[in-house]
N, C-alpha and C positions, 0 to 999 in steps of 0.2 A: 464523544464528548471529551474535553471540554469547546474542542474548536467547530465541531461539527455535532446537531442535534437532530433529535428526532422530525422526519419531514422537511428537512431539508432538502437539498435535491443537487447531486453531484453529479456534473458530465461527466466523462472519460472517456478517453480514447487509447484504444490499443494499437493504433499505429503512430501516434505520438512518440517521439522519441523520449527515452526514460532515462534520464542522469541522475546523479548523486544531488542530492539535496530536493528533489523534486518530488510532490505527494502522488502515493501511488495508492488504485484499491490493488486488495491480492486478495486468492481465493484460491485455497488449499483443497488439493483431490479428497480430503475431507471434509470439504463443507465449510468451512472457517471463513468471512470474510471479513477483513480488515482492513481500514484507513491510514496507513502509516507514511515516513519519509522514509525515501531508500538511503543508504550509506555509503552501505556498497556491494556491489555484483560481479560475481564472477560464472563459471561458467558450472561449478560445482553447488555454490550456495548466495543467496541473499541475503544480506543483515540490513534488517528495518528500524528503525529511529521510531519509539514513540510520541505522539502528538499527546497525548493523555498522561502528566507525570505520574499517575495512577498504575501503569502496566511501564513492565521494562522492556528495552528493548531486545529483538530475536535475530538469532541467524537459521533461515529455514533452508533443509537442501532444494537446489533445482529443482530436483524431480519429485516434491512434495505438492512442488505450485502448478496449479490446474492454468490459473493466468492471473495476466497483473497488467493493469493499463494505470494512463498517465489521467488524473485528475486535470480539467483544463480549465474547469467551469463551477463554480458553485453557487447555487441560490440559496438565501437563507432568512 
């Protein structure tokens, strides 16, 4: 929330190409899934832009994140 709510229904694709500004989900080797925009990537870490003025935004390392695909589609 706020852009995106319960029952909603978001495609994604992991072979989608992932740029700066573009909404990603990301799922953390521990469990953690989030809706955020990328920033930016490198090969060591990601910093995510929140959608939600509520949370700030993070820089997780690489090898924290289980996967992360490209938001293409959303019904709501």
């Amino acid at each position: 929330e706020p852009l995106y709510r319960k029952n909603d229904i978001l495609v994604v694709s992991p072979k989608s190409k992932i740029r700066k500004n573009v909404r990603v989900v990301i799922k953390t080797k521990d469990g953690e899934v989030m809706v955020k925009e990328l920033a930016r990537q490198n090969a060591k870490e990601i910093e995510i832009k929140s959608i939600n003025p509520k949370h700030e935004n993070r820089i997780i390392p690489a090898q924290d994140i289980s996967w992360m695909a490209r938001v293409i589609w959303v019904s709501q």
